[in-house]
C-alpha positions in Angstrom: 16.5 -10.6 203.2 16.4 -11.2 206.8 18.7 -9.4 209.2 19.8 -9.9 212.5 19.2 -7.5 215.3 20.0 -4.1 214.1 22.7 -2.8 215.5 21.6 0.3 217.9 23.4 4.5 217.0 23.9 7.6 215.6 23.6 8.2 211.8 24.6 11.5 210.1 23.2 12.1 206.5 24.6 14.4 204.4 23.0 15.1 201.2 22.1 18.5 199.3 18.7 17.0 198.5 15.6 17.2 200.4 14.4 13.8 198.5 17.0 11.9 199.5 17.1 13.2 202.7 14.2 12.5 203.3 14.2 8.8 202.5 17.4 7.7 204.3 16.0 9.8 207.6 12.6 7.4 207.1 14.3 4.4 206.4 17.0 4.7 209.3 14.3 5.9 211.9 12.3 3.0 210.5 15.3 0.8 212.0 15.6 2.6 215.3 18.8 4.7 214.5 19.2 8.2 215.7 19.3 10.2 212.5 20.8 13.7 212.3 20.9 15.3 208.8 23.4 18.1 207.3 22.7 19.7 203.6 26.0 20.7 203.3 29.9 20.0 203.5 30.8 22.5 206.2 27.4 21.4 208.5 28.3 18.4 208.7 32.0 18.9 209.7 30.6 20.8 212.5 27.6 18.2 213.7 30.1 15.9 213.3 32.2 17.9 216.1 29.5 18.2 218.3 27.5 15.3 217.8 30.3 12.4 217.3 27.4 9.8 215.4 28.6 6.3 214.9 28.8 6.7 210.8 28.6 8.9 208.4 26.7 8.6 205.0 28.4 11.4 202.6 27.2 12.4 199.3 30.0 13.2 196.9 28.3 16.1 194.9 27.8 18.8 196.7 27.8 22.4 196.5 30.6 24.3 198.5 32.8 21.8 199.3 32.3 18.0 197.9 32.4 15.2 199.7 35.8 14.1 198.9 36.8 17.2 200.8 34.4 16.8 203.6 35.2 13.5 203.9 39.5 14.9 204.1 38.3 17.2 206.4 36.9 14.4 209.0 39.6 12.5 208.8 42.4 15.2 209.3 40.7 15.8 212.7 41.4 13.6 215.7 37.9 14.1 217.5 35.9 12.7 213.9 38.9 10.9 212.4 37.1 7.1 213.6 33.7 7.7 212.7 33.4 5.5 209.9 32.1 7.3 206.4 30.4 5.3 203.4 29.9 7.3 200.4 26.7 7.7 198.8 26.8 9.0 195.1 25.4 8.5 191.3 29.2 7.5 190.2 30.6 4.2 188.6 33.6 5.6 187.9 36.4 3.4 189.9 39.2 6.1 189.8 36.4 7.7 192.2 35.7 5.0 194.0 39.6 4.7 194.8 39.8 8.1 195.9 37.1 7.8 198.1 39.2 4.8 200.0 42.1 6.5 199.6 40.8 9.3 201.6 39.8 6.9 204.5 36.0 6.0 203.3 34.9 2.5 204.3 32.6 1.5 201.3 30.4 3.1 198.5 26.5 2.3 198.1 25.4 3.5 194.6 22.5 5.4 193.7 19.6 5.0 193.1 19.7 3.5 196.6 18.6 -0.2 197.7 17.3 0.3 201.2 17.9 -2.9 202.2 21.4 -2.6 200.7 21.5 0.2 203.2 20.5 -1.0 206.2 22.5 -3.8 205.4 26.1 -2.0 204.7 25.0 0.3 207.8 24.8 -2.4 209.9 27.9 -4.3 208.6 30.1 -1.2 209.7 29.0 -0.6 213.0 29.2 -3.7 213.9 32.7 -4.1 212.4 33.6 -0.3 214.6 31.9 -2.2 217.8 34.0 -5.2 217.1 37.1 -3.2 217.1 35.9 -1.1 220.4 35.2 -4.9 222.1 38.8 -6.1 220.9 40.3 -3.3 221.6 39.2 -3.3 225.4 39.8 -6.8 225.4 43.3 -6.5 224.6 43.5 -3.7 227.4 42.3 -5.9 229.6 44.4 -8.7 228.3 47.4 -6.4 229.1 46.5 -5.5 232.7 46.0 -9.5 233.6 50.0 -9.2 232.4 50.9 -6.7 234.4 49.1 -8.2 237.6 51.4 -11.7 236.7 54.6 -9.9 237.3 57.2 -11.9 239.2 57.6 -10.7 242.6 60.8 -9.0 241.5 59.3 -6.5 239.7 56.5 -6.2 242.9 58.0 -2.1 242.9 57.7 -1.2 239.5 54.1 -2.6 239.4 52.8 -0.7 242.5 54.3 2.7 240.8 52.8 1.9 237.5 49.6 1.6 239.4 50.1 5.4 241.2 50.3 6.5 237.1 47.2 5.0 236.1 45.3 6.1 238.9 43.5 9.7 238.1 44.1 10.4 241.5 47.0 12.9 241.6 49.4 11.6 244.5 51.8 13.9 246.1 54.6 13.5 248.5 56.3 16.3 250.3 58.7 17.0 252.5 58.6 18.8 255.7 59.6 21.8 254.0 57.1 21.8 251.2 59.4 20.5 248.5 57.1 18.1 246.7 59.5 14.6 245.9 56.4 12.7 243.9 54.2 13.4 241.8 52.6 10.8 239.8 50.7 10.9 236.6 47.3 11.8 237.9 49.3 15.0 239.1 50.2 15.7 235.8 46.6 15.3 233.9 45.2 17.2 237.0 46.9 20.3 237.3 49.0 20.6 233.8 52.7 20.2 235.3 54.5 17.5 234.1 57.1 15.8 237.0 59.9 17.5 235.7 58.2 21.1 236.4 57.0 19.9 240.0 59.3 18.3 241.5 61.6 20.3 243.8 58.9 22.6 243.7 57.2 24.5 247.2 54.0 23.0 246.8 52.0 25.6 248.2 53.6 28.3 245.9 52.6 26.3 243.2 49.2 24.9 243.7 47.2 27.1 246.1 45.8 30.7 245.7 47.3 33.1 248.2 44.0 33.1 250.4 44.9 29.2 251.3 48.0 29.7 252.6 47.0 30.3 256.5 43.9 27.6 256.2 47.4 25.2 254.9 49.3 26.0 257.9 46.5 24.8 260.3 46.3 21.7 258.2 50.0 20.9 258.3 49.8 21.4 262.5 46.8 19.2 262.2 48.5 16.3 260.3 51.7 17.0 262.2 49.5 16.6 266.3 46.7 13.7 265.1 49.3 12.4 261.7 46.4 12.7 259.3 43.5 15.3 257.6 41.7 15.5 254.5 38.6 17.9 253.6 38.1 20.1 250.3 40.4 22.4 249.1 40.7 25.2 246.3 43.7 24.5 244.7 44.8 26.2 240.6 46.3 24.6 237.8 48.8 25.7 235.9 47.0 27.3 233.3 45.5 29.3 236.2 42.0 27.7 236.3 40.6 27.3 239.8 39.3 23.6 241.0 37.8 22.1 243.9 39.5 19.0 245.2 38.9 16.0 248.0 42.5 16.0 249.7 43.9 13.3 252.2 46.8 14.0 254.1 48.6 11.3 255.6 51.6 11.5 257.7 55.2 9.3 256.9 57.5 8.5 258.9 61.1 6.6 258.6 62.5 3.7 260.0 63.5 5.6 263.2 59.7 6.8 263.4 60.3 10.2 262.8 58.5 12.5 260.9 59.5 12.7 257.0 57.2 13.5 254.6 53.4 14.1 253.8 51.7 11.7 251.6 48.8 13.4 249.6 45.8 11.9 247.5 43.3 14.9 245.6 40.6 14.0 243.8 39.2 16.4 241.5 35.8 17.2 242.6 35.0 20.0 240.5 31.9 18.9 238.8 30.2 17.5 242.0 30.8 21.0 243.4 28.8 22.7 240.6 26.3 20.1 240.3 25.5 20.4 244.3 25.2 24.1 244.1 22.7 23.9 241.4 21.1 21.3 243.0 20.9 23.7 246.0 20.0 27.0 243.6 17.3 25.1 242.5 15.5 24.0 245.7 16.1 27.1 246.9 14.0 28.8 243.7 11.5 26.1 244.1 10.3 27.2 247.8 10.7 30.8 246.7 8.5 30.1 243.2 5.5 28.6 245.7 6.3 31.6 247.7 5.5 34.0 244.9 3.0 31.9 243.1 0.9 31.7 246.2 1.2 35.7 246.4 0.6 36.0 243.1 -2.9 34.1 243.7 -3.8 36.6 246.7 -3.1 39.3 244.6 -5.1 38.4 241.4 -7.9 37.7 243.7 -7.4 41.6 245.2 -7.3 42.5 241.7 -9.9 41.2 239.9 -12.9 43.4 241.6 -10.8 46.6 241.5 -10.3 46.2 237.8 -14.1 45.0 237.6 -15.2 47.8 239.8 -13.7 50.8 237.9 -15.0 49.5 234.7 -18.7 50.0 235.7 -17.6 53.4 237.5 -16.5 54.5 234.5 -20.3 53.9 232.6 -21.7 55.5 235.8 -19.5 58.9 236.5 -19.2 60.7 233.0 -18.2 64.1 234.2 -13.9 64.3 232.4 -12.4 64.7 236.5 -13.6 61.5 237.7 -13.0 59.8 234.4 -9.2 61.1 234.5 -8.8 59.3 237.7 -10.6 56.5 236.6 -8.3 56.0 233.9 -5.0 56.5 236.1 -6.5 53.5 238.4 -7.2 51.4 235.8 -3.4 52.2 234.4 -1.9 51.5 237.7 -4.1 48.2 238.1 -3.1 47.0 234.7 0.6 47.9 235.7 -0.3 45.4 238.9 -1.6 43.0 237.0 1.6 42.7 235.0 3.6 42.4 237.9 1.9 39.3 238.8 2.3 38.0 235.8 6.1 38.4 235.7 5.7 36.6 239.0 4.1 33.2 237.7 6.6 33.6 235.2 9.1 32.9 237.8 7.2 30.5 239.6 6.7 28.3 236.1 2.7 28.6 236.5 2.2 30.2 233.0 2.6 28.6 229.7 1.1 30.2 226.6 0.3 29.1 222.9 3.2 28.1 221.5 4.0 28.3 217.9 7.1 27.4 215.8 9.6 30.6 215.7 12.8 31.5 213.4 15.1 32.8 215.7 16.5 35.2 213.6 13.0 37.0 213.2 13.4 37.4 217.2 16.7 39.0 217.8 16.3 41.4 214.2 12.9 42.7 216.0 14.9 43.4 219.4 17.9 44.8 217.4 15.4 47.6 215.7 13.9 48.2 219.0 17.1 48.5 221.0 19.1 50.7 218.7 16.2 52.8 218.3 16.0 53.7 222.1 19.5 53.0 223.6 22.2 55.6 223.9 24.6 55.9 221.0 27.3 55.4 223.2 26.3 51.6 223.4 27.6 49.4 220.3 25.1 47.1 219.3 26.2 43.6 217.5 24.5 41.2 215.7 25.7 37.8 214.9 23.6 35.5 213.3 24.3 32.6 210.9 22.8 32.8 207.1 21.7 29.7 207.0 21.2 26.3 209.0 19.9 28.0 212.2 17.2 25.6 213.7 13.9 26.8 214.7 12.3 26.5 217.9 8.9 26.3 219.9 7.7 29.0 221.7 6.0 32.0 222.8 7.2 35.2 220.9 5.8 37.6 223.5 7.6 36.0 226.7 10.6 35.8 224.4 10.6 39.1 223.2 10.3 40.1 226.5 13.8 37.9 227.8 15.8 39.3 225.4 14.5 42.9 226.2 14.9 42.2 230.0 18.3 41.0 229.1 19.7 43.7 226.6 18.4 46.2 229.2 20.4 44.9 231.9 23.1 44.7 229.8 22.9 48.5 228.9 22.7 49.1 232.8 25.6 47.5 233.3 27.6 49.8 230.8 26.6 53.4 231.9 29.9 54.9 230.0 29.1 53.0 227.0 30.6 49.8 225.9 29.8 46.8 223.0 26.1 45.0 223.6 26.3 41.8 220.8 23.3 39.8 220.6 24.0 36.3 218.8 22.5 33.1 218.1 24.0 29.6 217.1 23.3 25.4 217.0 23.8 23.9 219.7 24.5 20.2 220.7 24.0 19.1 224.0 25.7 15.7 225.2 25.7 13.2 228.0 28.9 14.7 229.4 27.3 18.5 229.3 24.4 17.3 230.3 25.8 15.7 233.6 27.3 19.2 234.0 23.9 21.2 233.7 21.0 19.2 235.8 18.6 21.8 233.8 20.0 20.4 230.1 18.7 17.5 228.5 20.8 15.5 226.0 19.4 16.7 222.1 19.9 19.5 219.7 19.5 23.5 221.1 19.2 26.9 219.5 21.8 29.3 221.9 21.3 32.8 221.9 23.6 34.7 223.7 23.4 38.2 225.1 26.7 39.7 226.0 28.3 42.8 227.5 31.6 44.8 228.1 30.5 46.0 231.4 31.0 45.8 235.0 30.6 42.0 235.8 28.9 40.3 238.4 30.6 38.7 241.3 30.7 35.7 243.0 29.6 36.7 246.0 26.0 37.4 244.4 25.9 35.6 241.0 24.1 32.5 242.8 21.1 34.9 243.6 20.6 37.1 240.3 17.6 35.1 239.0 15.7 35.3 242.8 12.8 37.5 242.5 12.8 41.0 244.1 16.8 40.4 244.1 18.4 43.3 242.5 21.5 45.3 242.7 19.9 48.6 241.5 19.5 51.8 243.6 15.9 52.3 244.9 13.4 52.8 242.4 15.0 52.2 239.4 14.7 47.9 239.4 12.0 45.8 240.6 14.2 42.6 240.9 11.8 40.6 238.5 13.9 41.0 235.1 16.2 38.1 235.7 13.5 35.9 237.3 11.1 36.5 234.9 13.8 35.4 232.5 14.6 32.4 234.5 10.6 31.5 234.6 10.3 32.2 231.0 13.1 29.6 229.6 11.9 26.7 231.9 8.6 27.2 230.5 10.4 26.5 227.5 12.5 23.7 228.6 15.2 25.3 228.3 18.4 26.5 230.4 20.3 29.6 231.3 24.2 29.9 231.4 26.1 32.7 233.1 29.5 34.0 232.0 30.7 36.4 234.0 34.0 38.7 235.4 34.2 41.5 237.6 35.7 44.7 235.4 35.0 42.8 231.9 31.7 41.9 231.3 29.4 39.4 231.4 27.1 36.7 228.5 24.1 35.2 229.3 23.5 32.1 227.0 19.7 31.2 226.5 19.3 27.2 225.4 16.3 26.3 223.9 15.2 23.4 222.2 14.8 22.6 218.5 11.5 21.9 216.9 11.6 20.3 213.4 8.1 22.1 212.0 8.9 25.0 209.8 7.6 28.4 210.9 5.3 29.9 209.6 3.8 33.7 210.0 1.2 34.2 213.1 -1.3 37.0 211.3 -2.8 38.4 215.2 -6.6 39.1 214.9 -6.8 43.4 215.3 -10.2 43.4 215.2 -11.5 42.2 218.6 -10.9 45.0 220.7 -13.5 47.1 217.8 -16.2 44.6 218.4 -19.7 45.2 220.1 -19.7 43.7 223.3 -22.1 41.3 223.4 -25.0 41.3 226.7 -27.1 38.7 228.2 -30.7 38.3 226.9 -31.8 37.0 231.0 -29.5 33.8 231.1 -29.2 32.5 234.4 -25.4 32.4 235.7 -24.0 30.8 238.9 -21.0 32.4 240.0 -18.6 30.4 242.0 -15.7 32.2 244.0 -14.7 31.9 248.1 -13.9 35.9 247.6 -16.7 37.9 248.8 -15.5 41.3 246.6 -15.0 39.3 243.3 -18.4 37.6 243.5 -20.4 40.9 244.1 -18.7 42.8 241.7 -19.3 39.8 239.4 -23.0 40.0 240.3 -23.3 43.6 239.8 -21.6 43.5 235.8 -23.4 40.7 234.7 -26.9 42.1 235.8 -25.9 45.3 234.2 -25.7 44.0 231.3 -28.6 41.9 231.5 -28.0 38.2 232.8 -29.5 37.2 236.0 -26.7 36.0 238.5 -26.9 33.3 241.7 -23.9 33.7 243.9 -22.0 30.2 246.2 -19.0 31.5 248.5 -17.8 27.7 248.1 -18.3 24.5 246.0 -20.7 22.6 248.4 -23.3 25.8 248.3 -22.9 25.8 244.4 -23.9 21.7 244.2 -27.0 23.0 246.3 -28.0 26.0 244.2 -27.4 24.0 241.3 -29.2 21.1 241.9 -32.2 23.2 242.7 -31.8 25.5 239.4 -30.5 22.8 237.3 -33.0 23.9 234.6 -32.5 27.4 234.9 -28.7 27.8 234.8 -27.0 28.2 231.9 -23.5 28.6 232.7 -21.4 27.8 235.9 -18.6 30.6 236.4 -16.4 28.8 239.3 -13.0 29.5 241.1 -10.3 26.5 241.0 -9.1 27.3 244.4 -11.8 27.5 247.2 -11.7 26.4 250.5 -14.0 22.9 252.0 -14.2 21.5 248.6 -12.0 23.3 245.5 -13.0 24.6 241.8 -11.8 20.3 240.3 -13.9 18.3 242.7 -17.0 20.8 242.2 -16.7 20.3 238.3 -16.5 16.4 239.0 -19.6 16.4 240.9 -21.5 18.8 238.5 -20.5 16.5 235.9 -22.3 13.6 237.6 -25.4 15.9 238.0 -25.4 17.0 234.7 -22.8 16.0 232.1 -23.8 18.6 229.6 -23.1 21.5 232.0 -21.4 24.6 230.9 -18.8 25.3 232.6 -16.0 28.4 233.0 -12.5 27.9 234.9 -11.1 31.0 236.7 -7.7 31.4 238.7 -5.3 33.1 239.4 -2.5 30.7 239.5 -2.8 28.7 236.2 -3.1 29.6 233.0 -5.5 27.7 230.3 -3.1 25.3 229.2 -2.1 24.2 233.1 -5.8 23.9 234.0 -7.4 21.7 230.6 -4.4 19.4 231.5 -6.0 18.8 235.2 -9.9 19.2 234.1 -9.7 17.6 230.2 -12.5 18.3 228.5 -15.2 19.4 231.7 -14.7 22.8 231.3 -15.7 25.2 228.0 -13.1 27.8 228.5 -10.7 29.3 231.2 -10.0 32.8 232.2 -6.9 34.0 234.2 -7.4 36.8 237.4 -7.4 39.5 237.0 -9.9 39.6 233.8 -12.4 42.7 233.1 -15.6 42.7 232.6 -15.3 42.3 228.7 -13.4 39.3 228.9 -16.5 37.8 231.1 -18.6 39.1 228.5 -16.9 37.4 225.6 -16.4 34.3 227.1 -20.0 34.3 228.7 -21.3 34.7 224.9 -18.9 32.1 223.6 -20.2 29.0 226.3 -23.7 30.1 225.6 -23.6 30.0 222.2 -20.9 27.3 221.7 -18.7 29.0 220.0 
């Protein structure tokens, strides 16, 4: 059978088995539909509220509730009650069949299913719901080519009908604030129908109180020039605050004197938001290569103090020395880890990821958290039984979100309060998506960390996620939690929401995006650290760094521990020494980021000298991931600053030996 063009949308499957599943996803993805697949009844009600597909294939047997009462259940509701639903099912009975139609189904495909027969009736329905859409708009537009042929009699009525459609809301009002119009768009805008508003003082009913004496300049403004317009914060009537475009033009009567104010406000709400995170994310751009570039001095600083007390501690025995020793190592460490939260922030780190249940994440936090917080602090866990989707990522980093977060929830309760940690599906669409310039439009696990504590406000809740930012007293925050955070979920490619009052508490709502590969358990290799440390046997290695202290200490470990060592302070000296020990060298240890020619174009050029050349990335801006996307496959492994003299040793044996 030969089909026309298929027609192009969403498909929802719902089937309780995995076979079946299976085959309509392959067979639909085959013809370039979307697919999205529900095992179950009550899934599929509430994709179907989120997701709105095009059609619906249902399977009538079911366990929980059947598809006859799924199907009910769509069609009772006025956001699924269109999607068209074709029945899938093992029945010939027609009393069935009738029910099904009855119940608002649009066909039946019988199984064991045809796929052609599929595609075909797929097809045949969305075209027939596109047909309707098209003649539906077609009669709208059919109807306003009428209303534009009105006889000039009814010239009046027209132009009014034309202030209702607008979304615009249009105000008149009288000298005295006593609004006389207010047209349709008025009434979807703010919630008041004309009846409510009219007779109304306008600026008791739409303004907050801290307007009132920036409204008073305007009206002396409109009343001197006869016109204004700028933004304005105006509330509806359910009390929610909005951001409008207002123009403000002066009327005047037949006499020419003053006699009303004719206003036009356009609701721009949305562009608002989406400008300020526009703005919040330039702004934490510049400070991200602000840190990152700090971060990169610092490693550098780091790496031959951490290299340096290593060997001290094989040289000076005596238990004094080696107490201190150990306290600078600590404190180094403790350094080093700050730096890391740092490119965090700055999006420079990006781990192995595997595939992670959710649900395994907040459990582990939840048995860590009410272990050490005070029992005045209620701690809640919501998490659905089933159906929760798993995601890609790194459990460390994550683990550490969630702790940064419940932390500064606790903080923010210091009388004790609720903590509730939860975790549910998430759909994001066009419209969100236009909302959020971080969100993309596709499926999302949200995980929500909420509060009953003091709130944040306004004033400050555009800076929480800036490093070193913090509202804690001295010496008890560092001002890296929430960027880390930040850092962390864009590494993900994912987003952060804040929900937040002053006095009531506040949620932050972590969205991060699905993965379809099942988890499976990580089992972490304990044994390393208990291994023998493996030396040199007189290998020749050129070390590569523009840092004076990190190549000497460099030189000094790997001679201890018997390589031989040439030293380059840049990429140019390093093409000399190697071309002139080509034969000799066995590994190149370099530094990405040198000055007169940096770690990428020395690699390039060593390649050309030698393609077999062993090679070793170091940095300390990018992680291994970051830097075998820019290099490919010229290097043999990658170590991030600050590293000890172990990891060199490790990584050293590995190149050599080509592990």
């Amino acid at each position: 059978m030969i089909f026309n063009k298929p027609e192009e949308g969403v498909i929802l499957i719902v089937d309780d088995t995995p076979i079946n599943l299976e085959v309509l996803f392959n067979v639909l993805g085959n013809a370039n539909f979307k697919v999205l697949v529900a095992e179950d009844g009550e899934s599929a009600i509430e994709m179907a509220q989120y997701a709105t597909p095009d059609l619906i294939l249902l399977d009538i047997l079911m366990p929980g509730i059947d598809g006859f009462e799924t199907c009910n259940r769509l069609k009772s509701d006025r956001s699924t009650q269109d999607i068209p639903i074709i029945f899938l099912t093992a029945l010939t009975d027609k009393v069935d069949k009738v029910k099904g139609l009855n119940l608002g189904a649009v066909d039946y495909i019988t199984k064991p299913l045809e796929h052609e027969e599929v595609l075909a009736r797929v097809n045949i329905h969305l075209r027939l719901r596109n047909l309707t859409k098209k003649l539906t708009e077609q009669n709208e537009r059919l109807e306003m080519e009428i209303f534009e042929r009105k006889q000039a009699e009814q010239k009046i009525r027209e132009q009014a009908a034309l202030l209702d459609i607008t979304k615009d809301a249009i105000i008149v009002r009288d000298l005295d604030n006593q609004i006389r119009f207010w047209n349709k768009g008025a009434e979807c805008l703010y919630g008041w129908m004309a009846e409510e508003a009219l007779g109304k003082n306008a600026n008791q009913l739409l303004y907050p109180k801290d307007t009132l004496v920036k409204l008073k300049n305007i009206q002396e403004t409109v009343a001197k020039f006869g016109s204004w317009q700028g933004e304005l914060n105006q509330v509806t009537k359910q009390g929610q605050e909005m951001i409008v475009a207002s123009r403000w033009t002066l009327v005047y009567d037949d006499r020419a004197k003053p006699k009303s104010i004719l206003i036009v406000n356009s609701d721009i709400t949305e562009k608002k938001q989406l400008e300020a995170q526009f703005l919040r994310a330039q702004r934490m751009e510049s400070l991200g290569t602000l840190a990152s570039g700090i971060a990169h001095d610092l490693n550098n600083a780091l790496t031959p103090m951490m290299m340096s007390v290593q060997l001290l501690e094989k040289k000076i025995t005596d238990n004094q020395s080696q107490k201190w020793l150990s306290i600078m190592e600590t404190n180094i460490k403790r350094a080093a880890e700050l730096v890391k939260q740092v490119l965090w922030f700055s999006r420079k780190v990006q781990d192995h990821f595997t595939t992670l249940r959710v649900k395994d994440l907040i459990l582990e936090i939840e048995k860590i958290i009410k272990q050490t917080f005070s029992k005045n602090i209620e701690i809640y866990v919501n998490i659905p039984k089933q159906n929760l989707w798993n995601i890609s990522g790194d459990a460390t980093q994550l683990h550490q979100v969630l702790m940064n977060l419940c932390i500064n929830a606790r903080d923010a309760m210091p009388d004790g309060g609720i903590l509730q940690i939860s975790a549910r599906n998430f759909w994001v669409d066009s419209q969100y998506s236009r909302m959020n310039i971080d969100s993309k439009v596709g499926s999302y696990v949200m995980i929500s960390v909420s509060d009953t504590g003091t709130g944040i406000s306004k004033e400050i809740v555009d800076r929480i996620f800036e490093p070193f930012f913090t509202t804690k007293e001295v010496g008890k925050g560092t001002g890296l939690g929430l960027s880390t955070v930040m850092g962390i979920i864009k590494s993900h490619e994912g987003f952060v929401n804040v929900v937040t009052e002053l006095g009531k508490g506040t949620e932050f709502q972590i969205c991060l995006p699905i993965t379809q590969v099942m988890a499976v358990e990580n089992i972490e290799d304990t044994l390393r650290d208990y291994e023998e440390l493996p030396v040199g046997h007189g290998e020749l290695i050129l070390v590569v760094d523009d840092e004076y202290a990190i190549r000497e200490i460099t030189k000094t470990s790997l001679e201890k521990n018997a390589y031989k060592v040439l030293v380059a302070s840049d990429g140019i000296e390093a093409i000399a020494l190697y071309t002139k020990n080509q034969q000799e060298i066995s590994v190149v240890l370099i530094d990405m980021m040198m000055p007169s020619m940096d770690g990428l174009t020395t690699i390039q050029v060593l390649k050309k000298i030698n393609p077999e050349v062993k090679i070793i990335g170091v940095s300390g801006l990018s992680s291994n991931n970051d830097m075998i996307k820019v290099v490919g496959n010229n290097i043999k492994s990658f170590m991030l600053k600050p590293y000890t003299s172990n990891d060199l040793l490790r990584s050293l044996h590995k190149v050599i030996n080509g592990n």
